[in-house]
Residue, then its C-alpha position, 0 to 999 in steps of 0.5 A: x500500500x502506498x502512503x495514500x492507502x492507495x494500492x501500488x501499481x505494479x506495473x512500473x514506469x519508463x521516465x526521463x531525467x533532465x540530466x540524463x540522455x537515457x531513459x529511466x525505469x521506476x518499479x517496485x520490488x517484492x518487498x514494495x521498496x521503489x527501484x530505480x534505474x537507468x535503461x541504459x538506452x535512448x530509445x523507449x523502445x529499449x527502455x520498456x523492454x529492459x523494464x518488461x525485463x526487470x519486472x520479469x526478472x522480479x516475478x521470477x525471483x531472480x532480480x535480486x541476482x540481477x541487481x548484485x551483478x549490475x554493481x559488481x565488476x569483473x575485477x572484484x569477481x576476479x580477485x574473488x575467485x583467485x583467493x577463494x575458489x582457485x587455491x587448495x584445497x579447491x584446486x590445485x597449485x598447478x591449477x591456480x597458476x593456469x588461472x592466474x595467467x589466463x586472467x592476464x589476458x581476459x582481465x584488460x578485456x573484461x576488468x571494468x565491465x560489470x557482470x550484468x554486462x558480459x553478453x554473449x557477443x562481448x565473449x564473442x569479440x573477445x575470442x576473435x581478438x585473441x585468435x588473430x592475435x600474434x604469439x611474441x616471444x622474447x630474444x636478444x635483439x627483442x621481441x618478435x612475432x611466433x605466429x598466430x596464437x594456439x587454439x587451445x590456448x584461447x580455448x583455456x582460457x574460455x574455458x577459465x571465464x566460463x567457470x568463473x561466471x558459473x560460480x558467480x551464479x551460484x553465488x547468486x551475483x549473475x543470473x545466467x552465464x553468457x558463454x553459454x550462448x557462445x560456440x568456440x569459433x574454430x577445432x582444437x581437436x587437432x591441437x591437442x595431443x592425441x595419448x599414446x597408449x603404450x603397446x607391450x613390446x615398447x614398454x619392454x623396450x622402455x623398461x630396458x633403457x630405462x635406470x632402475x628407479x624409473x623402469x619401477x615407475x613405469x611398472x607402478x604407472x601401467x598396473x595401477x594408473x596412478x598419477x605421476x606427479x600427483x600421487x607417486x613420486x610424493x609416496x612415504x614408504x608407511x602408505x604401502x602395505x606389501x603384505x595385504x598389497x595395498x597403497x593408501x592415497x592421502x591426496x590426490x586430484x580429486x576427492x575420489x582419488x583419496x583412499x586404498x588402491x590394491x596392487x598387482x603381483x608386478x607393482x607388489x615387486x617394483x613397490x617391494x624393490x624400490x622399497x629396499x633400493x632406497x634405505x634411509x629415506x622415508x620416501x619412494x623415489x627420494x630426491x638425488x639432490x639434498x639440495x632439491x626443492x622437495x625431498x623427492x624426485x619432482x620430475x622425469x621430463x629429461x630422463x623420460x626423454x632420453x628412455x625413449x630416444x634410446x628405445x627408439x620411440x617417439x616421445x609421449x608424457x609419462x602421464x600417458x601411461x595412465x591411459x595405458x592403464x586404462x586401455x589393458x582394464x578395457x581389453x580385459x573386458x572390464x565395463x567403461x564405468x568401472x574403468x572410470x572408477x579405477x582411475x579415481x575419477x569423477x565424482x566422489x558421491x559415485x565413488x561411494x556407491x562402490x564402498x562396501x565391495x570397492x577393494x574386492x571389485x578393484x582387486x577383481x578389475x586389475x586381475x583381468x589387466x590385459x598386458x597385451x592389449x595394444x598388440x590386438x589388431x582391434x579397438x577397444x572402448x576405453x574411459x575418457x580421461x581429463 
């Protein structure tokens, strides 16, 4: 009711101001409390749709979503999400350094917009800017130009942005995500690395050429598809338990990756021979270096290559051993949903689903391993990876 007794007009109204070029829009909230705001628009036309939009928004609820986004910038949303949506134990590390650099490209684009104000076709200009921008790189006699920049780089960081905007919804700052309406202008299929999945007899090339240390790492990699860098080079000695043959997990990519995994008869040993190779040492794969940064052995990237060139096969990462993994669960004849599960991925509500019988089931799944899977002259179906 209004001040008169008289029942408010929910309707609202487009009005001018003598010291404004746009129009303006009068209407009540849920509450009753009188909004107003600028159209943004010199067209009454405009002014009315945005203020048929606003009274659509309030009957729906969402006005008050729409309302916070119209007052919060991009940069606010940005340092927002860097400290409390990016870091541990959210993300991780390598994550968060992915996010900080794509954000030294989208902040200048987007920075002093306000969030109400991201619309598809701002996306859309921003994509096509950084596609026909050139990559510079920088040398002695200065910077210059290394050709046009990688698709998959720019799809990175679409996809960055449209993360953001997705927890800023469900912050309830933004009403919908933009980059929703948007269609990557062109294929990254051909950019990104295809996996290689490591056949039987170059893996015992591999092993052959490979130092001791490494030859159980690849051992380890293959028969239980744990994540290099993630969960094996990091590994304490008090997590494995020869006798029962499992590895306990303390942290992982993912929440699901958290837990027990059991081990084969081959990653028993190369578990059992790292274990007495490295007396003194808490660690697994202990750091050659007392003056490393981390007491164990952070990366492969050097000796894995040079493994290889002497195998005489093409280089792939060692995270592609994990695909390996994956691909002999299949050919065993092990369902696609439970490879998944075996390579700790997901959601971890899925996971649980598998708890009461999960050790039995893996130890069941990891017998059917099929070590000559990439010498059949078939496809198998094999679970996606990330």
């Amino acid at each position: 009711m209004s001040k008169t007794g008289r029942p408010r007009k929910l309707a609202g109204s487009v009005f001018s101001r003598a010291e404004s070029a746009f129009w303006w829009v009068r209407y009540p909230d849920r509450q009753g409390q009188i909004v107003r705001e600028s159209a943004g628009t010199a067209d009454r036309e405009e002014a009315e749709r945005f203020l048929r939009a606003r009274l659509d928004a309030r009957d729906e609820g969402t006005l008050a979503v729409v309302l916070s986004g119209k007052n919060l910038t991009f940069n606010e949303l940005a340092d927002w999400f860097l400290e409390r949506r990016s870091r541990p134990p959210f993300r991780s590390e390598n994550t968060h350094a992915q996010n900080v650099n794509a954000l030294k490209h989208i902040r200048p684009a987007f920075g002093e917009l306000l969030l109400s104000d991201i619309t598809p076709e701002v996306v859309e200009e921003y994509l096509r800017v950084r596609l026909s921008t050139n990559r510079k790189i920088r040398t002695k006699l200065g910077p210059r130009s290394a050709g046009p920049l990688k698709p998959s780089t720019i799809h990175q960081e679409f996809r960055i942005l449209t993360r953001m905007l997705n927890v800023a919804i469900k912050q309830r700052w933004l009403a919908a995500n933009p980059c929703i309406c948007v269609e990557f202008p062109v294929s990254v299929s051909s950019s990104i690395r295809k996996p290689h999945y490591m056949t039987a007899t170059e893996q015992a090339k591999i092993e052959f050429n490979a130092p001791g240390y490494l030859r159980n790492a690849i051992v380890i990699l293959t028969e239980m598809g744990l994540r290099p860098f993630k969960e094996l080079m990091p590994m304490k000695k008090p997590q494995i338990d020869l006798e029962n043959a499992v590895v306990y997990i303390p942290d992982s990519k993912t929440p699901s990756g958290i837990g027990n995994m059991p081990m084969t008869a081959p990653a028993r040993e190369a578990f059992k021979a790292r274990m007495d190779g490295t007396p003194g040492s808490e660690y697994l794969f202990p750091s050659p270096s007392s003056r490393a940064k981390r007491p164990y052995i952070t990366q492969l990237r050097k000796v894995w290559a040079n493994t290889l060139r002497k195998a005489g096969i093409p280089y792939f990462p060692p995270y592609h051993l994990r695909h390996t993994f994956a691909t002999r669960l299949s050919a065993g004849g092990v369902a696609d949903h439970f490879v998944t599960q075996m390579l700790r991925q997901g959601d971890s509500k899925v996971f649980k689903r598998y708890s009461q019988a999960k050790l039995n089931m893996m130890r069941e799944a990891l017998a059917r391993l099929d070590r000559q899977a990439n010498e059949h002259h078939q496809t198998f179906s094999t679970a996606s990876l990330n």
